[in-house]
C-alpha positions as CSV (number, residue, x, y, z in Angstrom):
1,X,18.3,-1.2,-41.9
2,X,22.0,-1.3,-43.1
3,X,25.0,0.5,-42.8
4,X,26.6,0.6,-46.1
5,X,28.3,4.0,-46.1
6,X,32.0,4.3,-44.3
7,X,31.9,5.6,-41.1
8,X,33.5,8.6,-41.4
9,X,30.4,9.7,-44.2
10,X,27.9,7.9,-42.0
11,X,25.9,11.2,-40.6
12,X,24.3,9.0,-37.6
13,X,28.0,8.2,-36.8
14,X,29.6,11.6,-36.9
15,X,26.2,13.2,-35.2
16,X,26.7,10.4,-32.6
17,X,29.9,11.1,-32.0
18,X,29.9,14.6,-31.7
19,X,27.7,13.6,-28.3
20,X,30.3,12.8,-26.6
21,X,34.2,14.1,-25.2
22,X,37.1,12.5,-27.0
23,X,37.7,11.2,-23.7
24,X,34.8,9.2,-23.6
25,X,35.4,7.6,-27.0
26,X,38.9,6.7,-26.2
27,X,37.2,4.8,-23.4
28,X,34.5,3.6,-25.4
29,X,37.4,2.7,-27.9
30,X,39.5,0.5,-24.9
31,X,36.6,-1.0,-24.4
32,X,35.5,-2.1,-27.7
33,X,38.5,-3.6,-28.7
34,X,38.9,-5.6,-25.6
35,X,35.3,-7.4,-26.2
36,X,36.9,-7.3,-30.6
37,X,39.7,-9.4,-29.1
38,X,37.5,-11.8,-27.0
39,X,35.2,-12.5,-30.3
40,X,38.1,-13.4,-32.4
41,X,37.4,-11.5,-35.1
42,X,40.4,-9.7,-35.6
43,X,39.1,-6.7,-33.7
44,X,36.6,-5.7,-36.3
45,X,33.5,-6.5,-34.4
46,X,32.0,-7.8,-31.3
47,X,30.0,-11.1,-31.5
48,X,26.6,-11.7,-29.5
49,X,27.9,-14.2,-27.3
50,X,30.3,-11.5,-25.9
51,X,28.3,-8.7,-26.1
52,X,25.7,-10.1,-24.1
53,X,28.1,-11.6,-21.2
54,X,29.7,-8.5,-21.1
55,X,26.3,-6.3,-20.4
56,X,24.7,-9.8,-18.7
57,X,22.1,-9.7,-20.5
58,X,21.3,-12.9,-22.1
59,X,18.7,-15.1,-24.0
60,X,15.8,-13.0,-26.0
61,X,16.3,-9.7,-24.4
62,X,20.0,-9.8,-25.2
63,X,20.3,-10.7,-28.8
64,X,17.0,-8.4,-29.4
65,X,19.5,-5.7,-27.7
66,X,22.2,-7.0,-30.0
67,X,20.3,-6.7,-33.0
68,X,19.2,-3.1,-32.0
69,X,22.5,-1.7,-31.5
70,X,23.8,-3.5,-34.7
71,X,20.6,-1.3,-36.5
72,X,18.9,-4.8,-37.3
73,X,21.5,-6.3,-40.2
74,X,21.3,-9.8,-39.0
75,X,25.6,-10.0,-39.5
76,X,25.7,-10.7,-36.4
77,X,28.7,-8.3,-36.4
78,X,28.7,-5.1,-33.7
79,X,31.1,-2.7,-35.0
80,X,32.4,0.7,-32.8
81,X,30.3,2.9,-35.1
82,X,26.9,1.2,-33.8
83,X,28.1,1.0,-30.3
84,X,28.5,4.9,-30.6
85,X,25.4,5.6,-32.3
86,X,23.5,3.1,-29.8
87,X,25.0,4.9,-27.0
88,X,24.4,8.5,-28.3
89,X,20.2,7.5,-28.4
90,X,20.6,5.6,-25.1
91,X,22.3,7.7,-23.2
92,X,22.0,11.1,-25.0
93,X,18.6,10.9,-26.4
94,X,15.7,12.5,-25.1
95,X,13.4,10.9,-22.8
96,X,10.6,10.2,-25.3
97,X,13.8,8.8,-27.5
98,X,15.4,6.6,-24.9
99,X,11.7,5.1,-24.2
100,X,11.6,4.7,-28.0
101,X,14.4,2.9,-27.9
102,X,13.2,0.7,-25.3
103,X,10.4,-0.2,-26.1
104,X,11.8,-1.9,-29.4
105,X,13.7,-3.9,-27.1
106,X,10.4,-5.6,-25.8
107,X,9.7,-7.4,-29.5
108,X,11.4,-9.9,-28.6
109,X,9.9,-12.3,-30.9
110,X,10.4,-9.5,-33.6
111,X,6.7,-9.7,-35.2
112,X,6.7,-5.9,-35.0
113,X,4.3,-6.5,-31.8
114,X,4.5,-6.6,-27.7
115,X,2.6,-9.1,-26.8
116,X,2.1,-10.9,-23.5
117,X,4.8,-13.7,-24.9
118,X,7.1,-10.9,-25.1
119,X,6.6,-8.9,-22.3
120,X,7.0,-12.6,-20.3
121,X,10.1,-13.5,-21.7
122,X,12.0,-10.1,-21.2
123,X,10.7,-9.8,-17.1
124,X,12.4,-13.2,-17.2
125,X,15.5,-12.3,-18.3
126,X,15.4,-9.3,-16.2
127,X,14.7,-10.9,-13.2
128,X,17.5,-13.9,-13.7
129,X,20.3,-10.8,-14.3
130,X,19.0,-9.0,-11.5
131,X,18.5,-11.8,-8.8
132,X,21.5,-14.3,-10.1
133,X,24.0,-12.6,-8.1
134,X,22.2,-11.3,-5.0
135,X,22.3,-12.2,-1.7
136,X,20.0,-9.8,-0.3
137,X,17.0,-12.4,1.0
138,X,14.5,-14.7,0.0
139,X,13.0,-15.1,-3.0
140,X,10.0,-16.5,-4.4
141,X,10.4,-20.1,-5.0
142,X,7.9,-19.8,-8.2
143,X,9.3,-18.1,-11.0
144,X,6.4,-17.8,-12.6
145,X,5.0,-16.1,-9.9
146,X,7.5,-13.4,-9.7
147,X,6.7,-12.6,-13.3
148,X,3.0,-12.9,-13.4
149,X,2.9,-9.4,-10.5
150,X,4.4,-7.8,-13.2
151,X,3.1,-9.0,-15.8
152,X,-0.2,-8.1,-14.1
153,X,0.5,-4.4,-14.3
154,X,0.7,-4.3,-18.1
155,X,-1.7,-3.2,-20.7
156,X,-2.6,-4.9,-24.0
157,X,-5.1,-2.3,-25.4
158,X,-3.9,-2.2,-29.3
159,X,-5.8,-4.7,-31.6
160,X,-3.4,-5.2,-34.6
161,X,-4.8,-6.3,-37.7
162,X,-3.7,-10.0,-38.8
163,X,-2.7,-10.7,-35.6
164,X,-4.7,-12.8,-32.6
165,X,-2.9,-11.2,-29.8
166,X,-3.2,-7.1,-28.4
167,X,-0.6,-5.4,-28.5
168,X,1.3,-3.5,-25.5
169,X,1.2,0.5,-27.3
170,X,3.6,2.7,-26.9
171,X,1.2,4.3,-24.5
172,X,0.7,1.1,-22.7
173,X,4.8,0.7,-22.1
174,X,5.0,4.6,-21.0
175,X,2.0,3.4,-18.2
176,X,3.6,0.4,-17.1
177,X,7.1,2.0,-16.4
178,X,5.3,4.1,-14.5
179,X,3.9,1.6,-12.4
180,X,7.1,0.1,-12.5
181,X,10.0,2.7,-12.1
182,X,12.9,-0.4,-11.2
183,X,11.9,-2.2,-14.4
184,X,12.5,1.6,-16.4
185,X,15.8,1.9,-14.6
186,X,16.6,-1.8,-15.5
187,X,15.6,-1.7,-18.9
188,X,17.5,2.1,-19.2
189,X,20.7,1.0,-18.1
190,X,21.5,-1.9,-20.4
191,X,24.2,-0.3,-22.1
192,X,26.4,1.0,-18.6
193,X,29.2,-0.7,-17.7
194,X,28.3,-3.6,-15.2
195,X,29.1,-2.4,-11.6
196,X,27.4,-3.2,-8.3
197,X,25.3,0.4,-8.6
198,X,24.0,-0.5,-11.6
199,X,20.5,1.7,-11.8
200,X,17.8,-1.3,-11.8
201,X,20.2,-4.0,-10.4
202,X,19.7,-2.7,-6.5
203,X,18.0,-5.1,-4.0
204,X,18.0,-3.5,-0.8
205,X,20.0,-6.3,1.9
206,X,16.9,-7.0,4.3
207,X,18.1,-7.2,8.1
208,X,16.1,-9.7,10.1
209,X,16.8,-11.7,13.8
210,X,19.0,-14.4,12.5
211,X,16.2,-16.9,14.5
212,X,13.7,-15.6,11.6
213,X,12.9,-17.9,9.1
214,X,12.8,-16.3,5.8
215,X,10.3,-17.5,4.6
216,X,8.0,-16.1,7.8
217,X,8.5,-12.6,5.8
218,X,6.1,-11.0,3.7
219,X,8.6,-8.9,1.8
220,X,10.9,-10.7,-0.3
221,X,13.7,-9.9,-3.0
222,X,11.6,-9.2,-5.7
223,X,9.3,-7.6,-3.4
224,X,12.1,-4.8,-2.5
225,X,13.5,-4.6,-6.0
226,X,10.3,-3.5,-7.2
227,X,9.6,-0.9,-4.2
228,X,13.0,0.0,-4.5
229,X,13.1,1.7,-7.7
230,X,11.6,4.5,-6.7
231,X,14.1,5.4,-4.2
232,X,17.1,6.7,-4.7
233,X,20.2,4.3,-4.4
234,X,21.5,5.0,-1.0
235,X,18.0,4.7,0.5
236,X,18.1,1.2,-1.8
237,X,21.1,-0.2,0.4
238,X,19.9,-1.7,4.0
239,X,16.3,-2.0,5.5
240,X,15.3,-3.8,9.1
241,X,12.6,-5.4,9.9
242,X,11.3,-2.7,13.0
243,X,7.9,-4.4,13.7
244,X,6.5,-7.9,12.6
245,X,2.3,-8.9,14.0
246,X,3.3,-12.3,14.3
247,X,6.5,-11.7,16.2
248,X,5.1,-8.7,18.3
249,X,1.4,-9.0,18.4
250,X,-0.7,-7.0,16.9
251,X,-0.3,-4.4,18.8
252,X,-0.5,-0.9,17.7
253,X,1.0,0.2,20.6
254,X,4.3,-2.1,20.0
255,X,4.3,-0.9,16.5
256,X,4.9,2.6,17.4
257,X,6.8,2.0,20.5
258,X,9.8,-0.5,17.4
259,X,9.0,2.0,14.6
260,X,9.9,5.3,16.4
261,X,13.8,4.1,17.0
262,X,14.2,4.1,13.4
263,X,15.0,7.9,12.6
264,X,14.2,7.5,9.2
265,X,12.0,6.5,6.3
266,X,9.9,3.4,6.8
267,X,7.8,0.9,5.0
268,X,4.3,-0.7,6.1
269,X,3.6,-3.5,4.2
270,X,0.0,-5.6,4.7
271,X,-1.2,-9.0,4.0
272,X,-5.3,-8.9,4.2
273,X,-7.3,-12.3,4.5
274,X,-7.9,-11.8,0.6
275,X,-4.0,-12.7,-0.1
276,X,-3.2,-9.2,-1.6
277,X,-0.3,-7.4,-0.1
278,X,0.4,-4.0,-0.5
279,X,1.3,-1.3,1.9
280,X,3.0,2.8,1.9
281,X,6.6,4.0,1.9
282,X,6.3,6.6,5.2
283,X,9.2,9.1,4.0
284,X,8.4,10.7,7.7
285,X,8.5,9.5,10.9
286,X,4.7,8.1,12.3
287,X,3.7,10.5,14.9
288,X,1.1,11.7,16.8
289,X,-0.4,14.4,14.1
290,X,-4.5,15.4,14.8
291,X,-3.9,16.0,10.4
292,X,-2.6,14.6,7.7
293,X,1.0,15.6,7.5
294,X,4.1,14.3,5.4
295,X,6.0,15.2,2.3
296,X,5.7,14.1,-1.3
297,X,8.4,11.7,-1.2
298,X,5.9,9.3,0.4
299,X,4.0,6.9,-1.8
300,X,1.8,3.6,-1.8
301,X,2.3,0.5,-4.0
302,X,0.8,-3.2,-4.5
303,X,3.0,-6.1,-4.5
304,X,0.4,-8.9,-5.2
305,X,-1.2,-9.9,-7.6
306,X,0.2,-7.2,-9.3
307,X,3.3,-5.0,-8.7
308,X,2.5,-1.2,-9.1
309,X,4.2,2.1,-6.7
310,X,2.0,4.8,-7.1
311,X,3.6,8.6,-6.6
312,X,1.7,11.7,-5.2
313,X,0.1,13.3,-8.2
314,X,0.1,16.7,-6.7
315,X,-3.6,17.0,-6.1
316,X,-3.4,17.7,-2.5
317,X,-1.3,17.0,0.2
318,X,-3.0,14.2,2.6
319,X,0.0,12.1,2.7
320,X,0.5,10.8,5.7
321,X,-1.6,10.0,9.0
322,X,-0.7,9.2,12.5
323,X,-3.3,9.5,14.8
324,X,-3.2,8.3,18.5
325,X,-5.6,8.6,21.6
326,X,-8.1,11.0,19.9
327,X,-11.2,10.8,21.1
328,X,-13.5,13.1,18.1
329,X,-14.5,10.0,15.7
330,X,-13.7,13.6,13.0
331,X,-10.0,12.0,13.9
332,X,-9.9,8.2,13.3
333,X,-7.0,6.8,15.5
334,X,-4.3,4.5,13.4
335,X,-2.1,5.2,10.6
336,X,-2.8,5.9,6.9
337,X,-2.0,7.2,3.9
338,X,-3.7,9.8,1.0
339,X,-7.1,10.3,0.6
340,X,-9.4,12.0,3.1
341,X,-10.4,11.0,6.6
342,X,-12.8,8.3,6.4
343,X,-12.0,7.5,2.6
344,X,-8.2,7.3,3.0
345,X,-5.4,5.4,0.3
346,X,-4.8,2.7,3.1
347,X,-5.8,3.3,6.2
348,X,-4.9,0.4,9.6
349,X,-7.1,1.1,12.6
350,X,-5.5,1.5,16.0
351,X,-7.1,-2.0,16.9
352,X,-5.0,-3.3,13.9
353,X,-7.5,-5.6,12.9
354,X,-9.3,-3.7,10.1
355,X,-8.7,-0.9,8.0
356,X,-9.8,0.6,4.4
357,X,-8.3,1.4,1.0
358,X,-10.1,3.2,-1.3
359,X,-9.1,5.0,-5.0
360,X,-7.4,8.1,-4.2
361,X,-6.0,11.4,-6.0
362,X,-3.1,12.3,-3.3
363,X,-1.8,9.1,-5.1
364,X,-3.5,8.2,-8.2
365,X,-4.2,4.9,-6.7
366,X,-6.8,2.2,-7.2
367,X,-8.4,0.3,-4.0
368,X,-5.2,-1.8,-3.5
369,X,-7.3,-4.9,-2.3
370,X,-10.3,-7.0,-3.5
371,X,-12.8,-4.7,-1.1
372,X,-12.7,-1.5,0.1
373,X,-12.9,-2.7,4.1
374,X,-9.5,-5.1,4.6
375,X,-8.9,-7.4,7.1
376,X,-5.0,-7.6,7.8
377,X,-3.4,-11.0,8.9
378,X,0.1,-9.8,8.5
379,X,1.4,-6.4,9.2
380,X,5.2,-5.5,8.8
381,X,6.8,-2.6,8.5
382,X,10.4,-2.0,7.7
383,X,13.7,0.8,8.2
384,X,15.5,2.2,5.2
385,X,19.0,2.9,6.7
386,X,20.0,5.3,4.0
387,X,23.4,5.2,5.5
388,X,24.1,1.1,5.3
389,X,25.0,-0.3,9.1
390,X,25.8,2.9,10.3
391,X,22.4,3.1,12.0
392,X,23.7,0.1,14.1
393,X,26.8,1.7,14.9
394,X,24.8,4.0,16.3
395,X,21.8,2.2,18.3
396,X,25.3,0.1,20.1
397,X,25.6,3.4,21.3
398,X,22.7,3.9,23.5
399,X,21.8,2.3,26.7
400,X,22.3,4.5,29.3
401,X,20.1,5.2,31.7
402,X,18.9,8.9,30.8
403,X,19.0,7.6,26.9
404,X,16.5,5.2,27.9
405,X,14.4,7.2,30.0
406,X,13.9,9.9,26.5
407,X,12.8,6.3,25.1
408,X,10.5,5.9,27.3
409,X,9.4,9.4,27.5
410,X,8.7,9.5,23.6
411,X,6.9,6.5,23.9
412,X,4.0,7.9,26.9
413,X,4.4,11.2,24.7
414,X,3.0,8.7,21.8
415,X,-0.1,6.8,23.0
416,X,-1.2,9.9,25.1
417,X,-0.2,9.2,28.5
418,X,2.7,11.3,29.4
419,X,1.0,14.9,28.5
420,X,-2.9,13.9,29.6
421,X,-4.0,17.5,28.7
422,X,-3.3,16.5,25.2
């Protein structure tokens, strides 16, 4: 698709432009003569080499973003009108635009389909720009692996005619952003400015004892950029490690007694005996409840074999439960999320050695594990400090005696013993 007319006449260009303040262009002006300069083309045009180490996004993915934003001439020349048109879909577009957009940026074999191939190469590309510069934990040591839970979330359900492979749909794409809301806000964000707070570049910085070998964790980098996108950024800076089975027993008792310090948001993540791990983000604190209880900030998602966060859909409001010391079997003592009491989303006994997961509508969700009854061999659960180290600042604090007599206090008040009548 060329651009033959000047720009001044070019109707894309002067709609474009009228998106934005004269402010912005001057910027977006600065800017595109800086990256002319470093092409050495006499300021006239950026080349891919520069536009792609600018934005740091390289290989496939970057020169199928080059070609998009150059409207597919094959010059190989990026000129200020394309950058402002680009922009004006990308960044003033409408939602179903933007994914438009986007979702062209997936052929990256440019067949005119998105196949597995594809989708395989830009998750790769993705994941190297994302995870090259950060320092936030472990990571998988198979690369392949990383990609294939992601790849494992994506549909193919579009035969196309002359062609072997299915295709992803458009349909397909909108479902697996879904699934995957940090690989949306990665792919959205291609055209901002690189900057620490990039939306879709945030791994949270997992705190762990320094005597904990990493690779003793269940959640890794990948792990917490995927779960991550769908928070917001300052609950994306700083989680702990609050509770660990294999540091602290698998005790439920020890669990609640490390996870009701954390004054905030937490996330329980399980390893069953089948190898899948999965697990709910708790956006309230677990406590003793005889009911399901929570807010619609909570969620559950899968981690492996496949990657997927699944949001409340609305349909009810059995978020969250936290049950301790009940004696009705009508009140199942342990923690879970969605569903309905005996049939819940996830659901860990108070003996922490079994539980259940079963589809649910508070969620959406599938059974996140191979059966319905799990078996856990790991349990972790983790603290989003929404507030970076201050949390710390804050725990150096305490230690006095009353402060750790209310500690105690809360923690009888938990299992049951403090207020028998109860």
């Amino acid at each position: 698709m060329g651009n033959t007319q000047s720009p001044e006449s070019d109707p894309r260009f002067v709609s474009a432009r009228r998106a934005f303040t004269q402010h912005y262009l001057d910027d977006l002006r600065s800017l595109f003569q800086s990256l002319a300069a470093q092409s050495q083309s006499n300021s006239k045009y950026i080349s891919p080499s520069i536009f792609q180490e600018y934005y740091g996004i390289k290989g496939p993915l970057g020169q199928t973003m080059f070609d998009l934003v150059t409207q597919k001439r094959n010059d190989q020349k990026l000129t200020f009108e394309d950058l402002v048109i680009a922009k004006s879909v990308y960044e003033k577009g409408t939602r179903n635009e933007i994914d438009e957009f986007i979702y062209q940026l997936l052929d990256v074999n440019g067949d005119d389909i998105v196949d597995r191939s594809d989708l395989e190469a830009v998750i790769t590309a993705m994941l190297d720009a994302v995870f090259s510069s950060s320092d936030a934990g472990p990571v998988s040591s198979s690369p392949q692996g990383i990609s294939d839970i992601f790849l494992n979330a994506a549909t193919f359900s579009d035969k196309v005619e002359g062609h072997d492979k299915s295709n992803m749909s458009f349909k397909d794409f909108k479902s697996w952003c879904s699934l995957l809301p940090s690989v949306r806000k990665f792919l959205g964000s291609l055209l901002m400015p690189p900057n620490p707070g990039k939306p879709g570049f945030e791994v949270p910085r997992l705190l762990y004892p320094e005597d904990t070998s990493a690779d003793f964790l269940i959640l890794r980098r990948e792990y917490a950029w995927h779960i991550a996108g769908a928070l917001s950024q300052h609950e994306a800076e700083e989680w702990k490690l609050l509770y660990h089975s294999s540091l602290h027993g698998l005790s439920f008792n020890t669990f609640m007694g490390n996870v009701t310090m954390a004054e905030g948001p937490t996330l329980l993540i399980v390893k069953d005996k089948e190898g899948c791990v999965y697990g709910g983000y708790a956006s309230q604190p677990w406590e003793r409840h005889s009911d399901f209880y929570g807010d619609m900030k909570s969620f559950l998602f899968q981690l492996f074999p496949q990657a997927s966060i699944y949001r409340p859909t609305g349909a009810n409001t059995n978020l969250q439960w936290c049950a301790i010391n009940f004696s009705s079997e009508s009140i199942p003592n342990g923690l879970g999320f969605g569903g309905k009491v005996h049939h819940f989303g996830l659901f860990l006994s108070a003996s922490f050695d079994q539980g259940q997961t079963f589809s649910c509508t508070t969620f959406g969700s599938p059974c996140l594990s191979k059966e319905s009854r799990i078996y856990p061999e790991v349990i972790e659960c983790w603290g989003v400090l929404p507030n970076g180290g201050q949390k710390d600042k804050q725990d150096a604090l305490k230690g006095t005696v009353l402060d750790r007599f209310k500690e105690d206090r809360n923690m009888l008040n938990l299992v049951g013993i403090a207020n028998s009548s109860q």
